[in-house]
C-alpha positions as CSV (number, residue, x, y, z in Angstrom):
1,X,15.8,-15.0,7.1
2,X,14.4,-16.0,3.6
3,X,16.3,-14.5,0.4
4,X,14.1,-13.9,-2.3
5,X,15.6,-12.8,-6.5
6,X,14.9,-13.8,-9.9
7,X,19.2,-15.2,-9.4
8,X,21.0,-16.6,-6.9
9,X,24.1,-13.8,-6.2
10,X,25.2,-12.9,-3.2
11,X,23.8,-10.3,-1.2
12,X,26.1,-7.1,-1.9
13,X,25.9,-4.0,1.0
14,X,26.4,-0.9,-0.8
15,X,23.1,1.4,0.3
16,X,20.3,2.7,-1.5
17,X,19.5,6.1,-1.0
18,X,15.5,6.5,0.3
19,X,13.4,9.1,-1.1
20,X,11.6,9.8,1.4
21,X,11.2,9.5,5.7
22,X,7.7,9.0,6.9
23,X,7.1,10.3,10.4
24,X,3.6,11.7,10.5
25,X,0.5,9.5,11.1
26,X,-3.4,11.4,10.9
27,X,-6.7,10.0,10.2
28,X,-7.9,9.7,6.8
29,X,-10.1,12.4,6.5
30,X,-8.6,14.3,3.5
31,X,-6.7,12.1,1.6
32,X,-8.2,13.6,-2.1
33,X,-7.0,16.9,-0.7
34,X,-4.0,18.3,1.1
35,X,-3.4,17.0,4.7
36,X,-5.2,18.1,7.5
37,X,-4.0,21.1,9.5
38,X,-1.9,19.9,12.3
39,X,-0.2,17.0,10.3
40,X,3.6,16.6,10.3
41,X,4.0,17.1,7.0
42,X,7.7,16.0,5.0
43,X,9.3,19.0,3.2
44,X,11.1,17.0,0.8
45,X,10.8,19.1,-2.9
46,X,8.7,17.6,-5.1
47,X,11.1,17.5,-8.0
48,X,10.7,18.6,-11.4
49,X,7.5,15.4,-11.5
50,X,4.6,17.9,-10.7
51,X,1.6,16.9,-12.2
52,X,-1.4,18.6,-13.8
53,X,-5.0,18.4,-12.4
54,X,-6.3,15.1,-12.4
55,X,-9.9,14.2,-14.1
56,X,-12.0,14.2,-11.0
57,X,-11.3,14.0,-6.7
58,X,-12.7,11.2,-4.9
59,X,-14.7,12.4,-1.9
60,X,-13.3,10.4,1.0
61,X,-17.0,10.3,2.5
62,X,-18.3,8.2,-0.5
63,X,-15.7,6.0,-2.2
64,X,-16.5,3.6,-4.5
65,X,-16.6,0.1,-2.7
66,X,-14.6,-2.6,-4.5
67,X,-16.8,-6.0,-3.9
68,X,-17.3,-7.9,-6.7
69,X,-14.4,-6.2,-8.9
70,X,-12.5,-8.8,-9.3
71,X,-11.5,-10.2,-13.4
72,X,-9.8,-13.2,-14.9
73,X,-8.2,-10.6,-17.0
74,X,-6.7,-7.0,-16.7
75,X,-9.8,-4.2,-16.3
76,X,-9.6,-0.5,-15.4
77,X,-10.7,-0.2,-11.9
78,X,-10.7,-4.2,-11.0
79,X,-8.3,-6.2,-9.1
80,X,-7.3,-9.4,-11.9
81,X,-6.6,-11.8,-9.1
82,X,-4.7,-15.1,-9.3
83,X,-7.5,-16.4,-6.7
84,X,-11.2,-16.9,-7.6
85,X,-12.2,-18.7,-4.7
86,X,-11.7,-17.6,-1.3
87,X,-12.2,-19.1,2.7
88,X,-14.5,-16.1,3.9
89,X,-12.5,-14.9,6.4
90,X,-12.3,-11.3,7.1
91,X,-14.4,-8.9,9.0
92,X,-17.5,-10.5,10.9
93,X,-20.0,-7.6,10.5
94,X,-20.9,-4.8,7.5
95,X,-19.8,-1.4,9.8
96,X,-22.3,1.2,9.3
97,X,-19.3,3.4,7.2
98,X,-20.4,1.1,4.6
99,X,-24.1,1.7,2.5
100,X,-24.6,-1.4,0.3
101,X,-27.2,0.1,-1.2
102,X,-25.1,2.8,-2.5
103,X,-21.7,0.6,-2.9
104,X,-20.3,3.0,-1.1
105,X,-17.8,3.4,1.9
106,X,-16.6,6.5,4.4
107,X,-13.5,6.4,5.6
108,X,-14.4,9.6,8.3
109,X,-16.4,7.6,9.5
110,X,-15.2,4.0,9.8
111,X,-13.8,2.2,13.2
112,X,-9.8,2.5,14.1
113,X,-8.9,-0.4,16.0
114,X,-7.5,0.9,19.4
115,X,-3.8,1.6,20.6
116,X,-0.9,3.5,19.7
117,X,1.9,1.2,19.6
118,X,5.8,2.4,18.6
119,X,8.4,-0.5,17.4
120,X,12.1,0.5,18.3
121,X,13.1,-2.7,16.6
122,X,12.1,-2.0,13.1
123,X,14.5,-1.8,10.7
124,X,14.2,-1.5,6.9
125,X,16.9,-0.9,4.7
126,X,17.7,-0.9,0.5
127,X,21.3,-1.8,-1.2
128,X,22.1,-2.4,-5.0
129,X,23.5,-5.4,-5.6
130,X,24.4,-5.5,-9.4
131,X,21.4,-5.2,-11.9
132,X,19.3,-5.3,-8.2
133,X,17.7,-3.5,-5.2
134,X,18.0,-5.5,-2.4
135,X,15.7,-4.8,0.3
136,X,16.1,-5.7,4.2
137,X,12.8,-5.7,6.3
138,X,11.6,-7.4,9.5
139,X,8.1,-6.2,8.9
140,X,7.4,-3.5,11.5
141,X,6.5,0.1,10.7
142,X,10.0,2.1,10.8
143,X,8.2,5.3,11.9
144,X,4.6,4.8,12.4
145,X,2.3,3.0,15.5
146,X,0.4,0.4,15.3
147,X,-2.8,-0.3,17.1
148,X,-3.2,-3.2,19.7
149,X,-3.8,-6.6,18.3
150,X,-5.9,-9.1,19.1
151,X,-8.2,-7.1,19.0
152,X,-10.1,-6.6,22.3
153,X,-13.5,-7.0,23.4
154,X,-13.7,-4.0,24.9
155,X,-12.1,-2.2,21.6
156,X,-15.2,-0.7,19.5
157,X,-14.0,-2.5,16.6
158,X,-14.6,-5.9,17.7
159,X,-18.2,-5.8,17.1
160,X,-17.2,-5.6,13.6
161,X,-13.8,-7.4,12.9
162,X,-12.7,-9.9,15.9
163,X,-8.8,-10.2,14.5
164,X,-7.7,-12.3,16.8
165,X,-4.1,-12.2,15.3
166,X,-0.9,-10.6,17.0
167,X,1.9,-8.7,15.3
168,X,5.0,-10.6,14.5
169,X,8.6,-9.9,13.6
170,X,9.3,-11.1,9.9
171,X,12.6,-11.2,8.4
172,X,12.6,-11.1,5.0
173,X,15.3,-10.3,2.5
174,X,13.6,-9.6,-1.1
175,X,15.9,-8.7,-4.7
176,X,14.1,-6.5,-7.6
177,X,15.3,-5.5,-10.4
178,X,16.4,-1.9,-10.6
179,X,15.1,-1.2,-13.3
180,X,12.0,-3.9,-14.7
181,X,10.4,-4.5,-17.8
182,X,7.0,-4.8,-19.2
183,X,5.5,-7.9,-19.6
184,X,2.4,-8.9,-20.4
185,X,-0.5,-8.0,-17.7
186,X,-0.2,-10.8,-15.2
187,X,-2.4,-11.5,-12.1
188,X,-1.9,-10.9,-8.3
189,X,-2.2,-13.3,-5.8
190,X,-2.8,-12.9,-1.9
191,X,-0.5,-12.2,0.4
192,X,2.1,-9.5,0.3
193,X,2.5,-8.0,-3.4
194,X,5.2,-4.9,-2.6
195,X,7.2,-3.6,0.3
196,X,6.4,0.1,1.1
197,X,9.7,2.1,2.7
198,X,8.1,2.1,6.0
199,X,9.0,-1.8,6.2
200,X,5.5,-2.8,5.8
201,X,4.3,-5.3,3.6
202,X,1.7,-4.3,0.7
203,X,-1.2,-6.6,0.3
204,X,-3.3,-6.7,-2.7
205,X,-6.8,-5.1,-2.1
206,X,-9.4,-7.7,-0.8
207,X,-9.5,-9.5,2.2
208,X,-10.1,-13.8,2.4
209,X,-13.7,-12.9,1.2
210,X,-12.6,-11.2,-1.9
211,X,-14.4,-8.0,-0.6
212,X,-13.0,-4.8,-0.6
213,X,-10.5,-5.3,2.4
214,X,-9.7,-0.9,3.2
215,X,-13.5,-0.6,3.5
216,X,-14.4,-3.8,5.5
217,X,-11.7,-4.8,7.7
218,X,-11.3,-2.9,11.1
219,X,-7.6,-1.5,10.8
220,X,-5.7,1.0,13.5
221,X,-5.3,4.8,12.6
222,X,-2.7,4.1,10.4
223,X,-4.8,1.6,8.1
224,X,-2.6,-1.7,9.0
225,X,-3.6,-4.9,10.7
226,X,-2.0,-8.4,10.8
227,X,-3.4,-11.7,9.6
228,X,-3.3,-15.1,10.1
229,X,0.6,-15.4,9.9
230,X,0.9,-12.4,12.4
231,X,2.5,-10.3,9.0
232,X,1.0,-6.8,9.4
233,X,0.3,-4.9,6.2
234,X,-1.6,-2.3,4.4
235,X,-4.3,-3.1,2.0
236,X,-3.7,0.5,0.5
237,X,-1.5,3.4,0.9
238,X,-1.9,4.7,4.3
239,X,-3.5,7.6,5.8
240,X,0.0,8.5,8.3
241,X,2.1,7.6,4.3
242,X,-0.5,9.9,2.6
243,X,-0.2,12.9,5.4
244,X,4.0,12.9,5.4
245,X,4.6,13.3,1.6
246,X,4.7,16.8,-0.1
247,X,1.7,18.7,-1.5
248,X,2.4,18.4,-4.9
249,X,4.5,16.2,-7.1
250,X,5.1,12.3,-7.5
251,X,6.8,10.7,-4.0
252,X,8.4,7.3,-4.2
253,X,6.6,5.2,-1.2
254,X,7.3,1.7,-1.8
255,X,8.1,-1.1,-4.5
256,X,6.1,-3.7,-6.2
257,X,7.4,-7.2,-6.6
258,X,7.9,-6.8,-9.9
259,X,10.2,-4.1,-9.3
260,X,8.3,-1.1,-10.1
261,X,7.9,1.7,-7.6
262,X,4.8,3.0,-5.7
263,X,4.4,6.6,-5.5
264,X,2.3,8.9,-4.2
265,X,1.1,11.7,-6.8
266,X,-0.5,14.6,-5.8
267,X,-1.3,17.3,-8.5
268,X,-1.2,20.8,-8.4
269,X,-4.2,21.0,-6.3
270,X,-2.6,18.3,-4.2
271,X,-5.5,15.7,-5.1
272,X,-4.5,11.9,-5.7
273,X,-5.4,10.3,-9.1
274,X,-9.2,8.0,-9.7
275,X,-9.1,4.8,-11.7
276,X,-10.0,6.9,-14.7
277,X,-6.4,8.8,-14.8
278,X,-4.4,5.3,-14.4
279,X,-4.0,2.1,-16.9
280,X,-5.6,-1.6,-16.2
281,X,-2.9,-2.4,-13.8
282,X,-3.3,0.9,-11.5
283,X,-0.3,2.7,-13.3
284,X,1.3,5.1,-15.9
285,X,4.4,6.2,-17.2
286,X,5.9,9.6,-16.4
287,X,8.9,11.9,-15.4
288,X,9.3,10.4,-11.6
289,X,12.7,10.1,-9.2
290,X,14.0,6.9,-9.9
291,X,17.5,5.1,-9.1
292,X,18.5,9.1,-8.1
293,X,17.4,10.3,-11.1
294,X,14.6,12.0,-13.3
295,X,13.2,9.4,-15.9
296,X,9.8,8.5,-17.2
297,X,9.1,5.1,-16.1
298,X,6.4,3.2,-15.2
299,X,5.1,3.2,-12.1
300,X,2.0,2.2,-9.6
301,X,0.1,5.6,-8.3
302,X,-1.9,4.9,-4.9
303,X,-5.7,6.0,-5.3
304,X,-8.2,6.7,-2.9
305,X,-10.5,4.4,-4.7
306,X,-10.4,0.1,-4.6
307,X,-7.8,-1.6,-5.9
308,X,-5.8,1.4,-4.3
309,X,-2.0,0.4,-5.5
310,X,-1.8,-2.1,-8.2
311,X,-4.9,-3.8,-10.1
312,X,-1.9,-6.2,-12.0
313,X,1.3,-7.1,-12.6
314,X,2.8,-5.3,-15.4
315,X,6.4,-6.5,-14.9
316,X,7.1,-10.5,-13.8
317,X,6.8,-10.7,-10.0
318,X,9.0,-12.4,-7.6
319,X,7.3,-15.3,-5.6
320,X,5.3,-14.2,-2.6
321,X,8.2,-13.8,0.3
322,X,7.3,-15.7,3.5
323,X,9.4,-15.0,6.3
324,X,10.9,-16.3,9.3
């Protein structure tokens, strides 16, 4: 098991109290708008964090596609990446959900890898330890199902995106600070840049080709796939994550490396936020839950549109976790 923290204490095992339990997983149909009828939906409150309407919806039939929004420097809307060359690996084939033309993707309409796959052996967990939130994953969804990978020939998906990677079991033991500070804007790298409270590791938002990795890569029903290591992970917050938080409100999901949470923020028409209602780095401050408590923090807000959970760094990040 690899330890990861900004110091080298020991490990303490008081627990963390979770926000929220994810047990639903739907399609991705209506995630500007309320779940879809017949989702298992969590009734957790939403706290005294409502927000007001955001500036506009994104229709989940024509999102903006991400390729080519990449910067050397922090810009609304763009992922400022670490990398600027990448191996073109990813997806073989353009699916038809995608119009070039239009640089535009629909995500009714896109391929779900096959299967429906449940892990008894995940386990995710969060302690404090000190000044730190320790958290405890082995990298399989606590509560969701995962599709079957490699992908097969026979799956419809392969046409498009022959993954021929398997999931793996990754133990990983990661310190953040409970409660991070601004820095200046820094970039993000590949590989996994949060942990969501699934157990799941969050990857930035392009795939090896630097293309928009939600709306090219072939992912199962609940938007997760693995890659070359076997890690699975989310390229964005996913549809079955989106479908079991409440209608309304801000919903703590998962935590950057630099320490700052994820949330998902609905508003009072239970819409996510665009680009245009979040900062350079995919974020804001406001009123949210945090460390048990009502505070205006910063925090990353998940979008419907690319780069979907954080554009950059605004605290210092720990080092991308491996995993044994």
């Amino acid at each position: 098991m690899l330890l990861i923290s900004s110091a080298g204490r020991r490990v303490g095992t008081a627990l963390f109290g979770s926000v929220l339990l994810i047990s639903a997983c739907s399609p991705v149909q209506q995630n500007s708008a309320p779940p879809p009828s017949g989702s298992t939906v969590s009734t957790a409150p939403a706290g005294n964090n409502a927000v007001p309407a955001w500036s506009g919806v994104i229709d989940p039939k024509s999102i903006p596609l991400g390729d080519g929004k990449l910067s050397t420097a922090p810009v609304n809307g763009s992922l400022f990446s670490c990398r600027t060359k990448f191996n073109g690996g990813g997806a073989q084939v353009v699916g038809p959900w995608i119009d070039m033309e239009k640089k535009t993707w629909d995500s009714t309409a896109k391929v779900q890898v096959s299967g429906s796959n449940t892990w008894p052996q995940a386990r995710y967990s969060e302690a404090v330890d000190g000044d730190f939130r320790v958290l405890r994953t082995n990298n399989l969804p606590t509560e969701q199902v995962t599709g079957n990978f490699p992908v097969a020939k026979d799956d419809p998906a392969y046409q498009y995106d022959r993954n021929p990677n398997s999931i793996g079991e990754k133990s990983v033991e990661i310190k953040l600070s409970l409660n991070p500070a601004s820095t200046a804007a820094g970039c993000v790298d590949q590989g996994a840049i949060g942990i969501l409270k699934n157990g799941v590791f969050l990857f930035n938002a392009v795939d090896a080709s630097g293309r928009d990795a939600a709306a090219h890569e072939a992912q199962d029903k609940c938007d997760g796939h693995p890659e070359g290591s076997d890690s699975y992970h989310y390229h964005n917050i996913p549809s079955c994550l989106l479908a079991a938080a409440p209608l309304a409100g801000s919903t703590l999901v998962g935590f950057a490396l630099d320490g700052y949470g994820i949330y998902i923020e609905r508003d009072v028409n239970g819409h996510l936020p665009g680009n245009a209602d979040l900062d350079e780095c995919h974020g804001r401050t406001s009123t949210v839950t945090w460390n048990g408590k009502e505070q205006s923090i910063y925090h990353y807000s998940a979008t419907l549109e690319y780069p979907f959970v954080v554009g950059c760094y605004r605290g210092t990040p720990i080092p991308t976790p491996d995993a044994d």
